[in-house]
N, C-alpha and C positions, 0 to 999 in steps of 0.2 A: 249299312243302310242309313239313309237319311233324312229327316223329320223337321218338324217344328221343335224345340226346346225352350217349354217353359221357364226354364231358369232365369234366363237374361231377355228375356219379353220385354220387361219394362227396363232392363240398366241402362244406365247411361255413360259409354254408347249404348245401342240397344247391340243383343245377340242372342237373336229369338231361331239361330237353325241350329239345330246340333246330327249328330250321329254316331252310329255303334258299330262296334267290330266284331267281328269273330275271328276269330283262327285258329279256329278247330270244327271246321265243316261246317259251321252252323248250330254247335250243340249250345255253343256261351258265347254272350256279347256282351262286351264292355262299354258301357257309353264314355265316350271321348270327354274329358273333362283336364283343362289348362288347370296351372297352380293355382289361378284366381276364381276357382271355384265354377269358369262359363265352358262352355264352348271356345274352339281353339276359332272361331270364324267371329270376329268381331264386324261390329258395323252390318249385319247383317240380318233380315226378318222374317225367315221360314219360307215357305212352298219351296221346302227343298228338294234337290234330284243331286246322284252320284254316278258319276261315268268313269265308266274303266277305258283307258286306252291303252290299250295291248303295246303297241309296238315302242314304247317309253315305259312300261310297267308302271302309268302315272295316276293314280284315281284323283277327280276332278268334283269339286262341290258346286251345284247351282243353285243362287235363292236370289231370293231379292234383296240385293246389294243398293244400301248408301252412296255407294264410291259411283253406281253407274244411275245416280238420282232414284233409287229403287228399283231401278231394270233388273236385269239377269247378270250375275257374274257370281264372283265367288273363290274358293281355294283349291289348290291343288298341291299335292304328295304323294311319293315315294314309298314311305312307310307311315301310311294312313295309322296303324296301332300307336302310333307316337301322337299324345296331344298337344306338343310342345311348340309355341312360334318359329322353332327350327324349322320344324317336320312340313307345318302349313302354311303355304304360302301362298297371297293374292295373286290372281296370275291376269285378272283383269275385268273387263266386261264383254258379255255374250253378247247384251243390247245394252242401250244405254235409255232412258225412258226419262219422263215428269212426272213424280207427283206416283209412281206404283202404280201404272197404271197398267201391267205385264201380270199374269194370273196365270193358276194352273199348268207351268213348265213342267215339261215332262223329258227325258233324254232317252238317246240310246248312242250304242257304237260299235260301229263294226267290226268284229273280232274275227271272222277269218280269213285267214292268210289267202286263200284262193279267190276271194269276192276281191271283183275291181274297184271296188272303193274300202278295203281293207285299211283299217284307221283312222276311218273317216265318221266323228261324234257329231251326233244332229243334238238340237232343242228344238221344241218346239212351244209355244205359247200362245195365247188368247190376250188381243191388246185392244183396251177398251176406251186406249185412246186415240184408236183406229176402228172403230163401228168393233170390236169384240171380234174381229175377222181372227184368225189362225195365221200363225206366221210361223216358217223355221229358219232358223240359222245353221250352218253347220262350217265344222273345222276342217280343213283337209292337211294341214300344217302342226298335228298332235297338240290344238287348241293354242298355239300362239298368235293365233287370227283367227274373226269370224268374221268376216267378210261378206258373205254370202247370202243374202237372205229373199225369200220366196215368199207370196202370201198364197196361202192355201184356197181361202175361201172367200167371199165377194160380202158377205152376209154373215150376220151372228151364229157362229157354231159355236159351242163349245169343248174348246181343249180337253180332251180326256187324258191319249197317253199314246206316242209313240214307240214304234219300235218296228225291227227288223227279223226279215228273212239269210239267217246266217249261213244256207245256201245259198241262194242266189242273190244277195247284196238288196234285194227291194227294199223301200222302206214303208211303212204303213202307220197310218196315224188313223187312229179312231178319234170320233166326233159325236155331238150330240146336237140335236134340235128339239129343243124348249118349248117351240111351238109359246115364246111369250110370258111361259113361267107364271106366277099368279095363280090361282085356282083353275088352270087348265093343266090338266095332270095330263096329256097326253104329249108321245114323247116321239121321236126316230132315232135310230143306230144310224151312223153315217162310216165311210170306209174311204179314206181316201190313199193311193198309194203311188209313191213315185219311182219309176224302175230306172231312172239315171244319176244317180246318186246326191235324190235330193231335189235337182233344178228345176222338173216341174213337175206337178201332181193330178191327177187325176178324179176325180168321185168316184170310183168303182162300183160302189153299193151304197143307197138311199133305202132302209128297211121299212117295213109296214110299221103303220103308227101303231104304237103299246100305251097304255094306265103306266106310269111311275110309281115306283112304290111310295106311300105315303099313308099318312093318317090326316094329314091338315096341311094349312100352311100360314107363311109368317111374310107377309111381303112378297115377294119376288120368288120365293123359294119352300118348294114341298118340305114338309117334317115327318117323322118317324116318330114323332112324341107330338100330343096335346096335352093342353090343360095343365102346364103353358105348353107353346109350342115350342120343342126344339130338335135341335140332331138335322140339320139341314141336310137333305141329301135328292138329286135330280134323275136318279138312276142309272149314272154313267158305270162301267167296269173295266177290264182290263183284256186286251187285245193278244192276240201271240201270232208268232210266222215259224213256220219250216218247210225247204223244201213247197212250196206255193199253197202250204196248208195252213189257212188263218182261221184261230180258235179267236173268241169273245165273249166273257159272261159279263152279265147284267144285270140290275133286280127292277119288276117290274110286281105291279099290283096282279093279284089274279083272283079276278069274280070279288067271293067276299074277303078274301085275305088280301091286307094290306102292302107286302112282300116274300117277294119269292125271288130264287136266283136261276137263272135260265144261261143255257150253253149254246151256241151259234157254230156253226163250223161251214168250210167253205174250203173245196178243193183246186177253183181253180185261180187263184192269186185276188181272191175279196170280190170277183165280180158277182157269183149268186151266195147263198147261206141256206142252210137246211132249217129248216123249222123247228122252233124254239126247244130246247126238252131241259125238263125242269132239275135242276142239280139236290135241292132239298126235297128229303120227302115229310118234312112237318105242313100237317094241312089244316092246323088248329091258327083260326086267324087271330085270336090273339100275340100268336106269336111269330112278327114278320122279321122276315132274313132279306139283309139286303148288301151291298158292298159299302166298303169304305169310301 
């Protein structure tokens, strides 16, 4: 998995992404750590994503890379448990940007062998120095070019988090509408999905407006904490596909509690969603649950 890493935030260079390993199902992770005490990803400042591509056995880091003016790019390996400059190698840029202006990338890739777009790694990102529109790239060459790229949305959405139907090769990006952010706590679930691997996209579903979870806000962006305000968070969560069955939790304000996390399901590939049902049962509003 792969993260921010406080370690090398501020070194110079800077090398603010790191991540961990397992291998052993997931019971132990080791965080990756070179002889120099950082991360084996130099030059490089977090919102990171990790992509497996099956058909090279090569796992693939995205963050925001120096090398592509803080765009998308990043390392790739073979034997990711190695944190050695052997093991990790630059392998390029995703996007190339100015100035950081690529936010909340998110990956996915196609692992099976029957889907006609089998090995084919999308990103996706929020570029806000394109109106914050949604944009993806994807590799069809096991990431030695990205070539490719689409823009999803015409209007400020926000990037939550791609991913795909490992039956039938769809790909789906979840989206958010801010409705403007600021003390306007109301919020939409957006759905967009594209069934040819990637080239164009669709809305599928535009959800009823919800309350965001929240206690306050700081600027631009609802908080989870006052007095002071912090923990910035807008309600977005985490999408999934199988077989044309796409799951979504979220956390939304409800009545007088602050946060709650709610499940969406949808059987026929993101066009309708069943009504909301709540995954937590704590109803004590001091204590709101909400996502990462």
């Amino acid at each position: 998995m792969a993260y921010n890493d406080a370690r090398g935030a501020h070194a110079n260079p800077i090398n603010g992404s790191g991540a961990s390993v397992s291998t052993d199902g997931g019971l132990t992770f080791t965080r990756l750590t070179a002889a120099n005490g950082q991360s084996p990803f130099p030059n490089t400042a977090g919102d990171s994503v990790i992509i497996y591509n099956r058909p090279t056995g090569t796992w693939y880091t995205v963050s925001q890379d120096a090398a592509c003016g803080y765009g998308l790019g990043g390392y790739k390996s073979t034997t990711p448990w190695d944190p050695s400059p052997a093991s990790w190698s630059h392998y390029g840029c995703v996007h190339s940007s100015s100035g950081g202006s690529d936010e909340r990338a998110s990956g996915w890739s196609d692992m099976n062998q029957s889907s006609p777009f089998y090995g084919r790694m999308y990103v996706s990102w929020g570029d806000f120095a394109r109106g914050g529109n949604i944009f993806v790239r994807y590799s069809t060459d096991n990431g030695n070019t990205w070539t490719n790229e689409r823009q999803v949305t015409t209007t400020f959405i926000r990037n939550v988090q791609i991913t795909g139907d490992l039956v039938t090769g769809d790909v789906y990006i979840a989206g958010m509408d801010e409705m403007g952010g600021n003390s306007n706590f109301n919020r939409a679930n957006k759905i967009y999905r594209s069934t040819d691997g990637g080239n164009t996209w669709t809305n599928t579903y535009t959800g009823p407006t919800f309350v965001g979870a929240h206690r306050t806000n700081s600027g631009y962006f609802a908080c989870m904490y006052s007095n002071p305000a912090y923990w910035r968070h807008m309600g977005s969560g985490e999408p999934a596909a199988y077989n044309h069955v796409v799951s979504y939790v979220y956390a939304a304000a409800n009545a007088s509690d602050p946060g709650d996390v709610f499940y969406i399901r949808s059987t026929d590939s993101g066009v309708t969603f069943s009504a909301p049902f709540q995954l937590n049962s704590d109803t004590d509003p001091l204590k709101a649950q909400w996502g990462a």
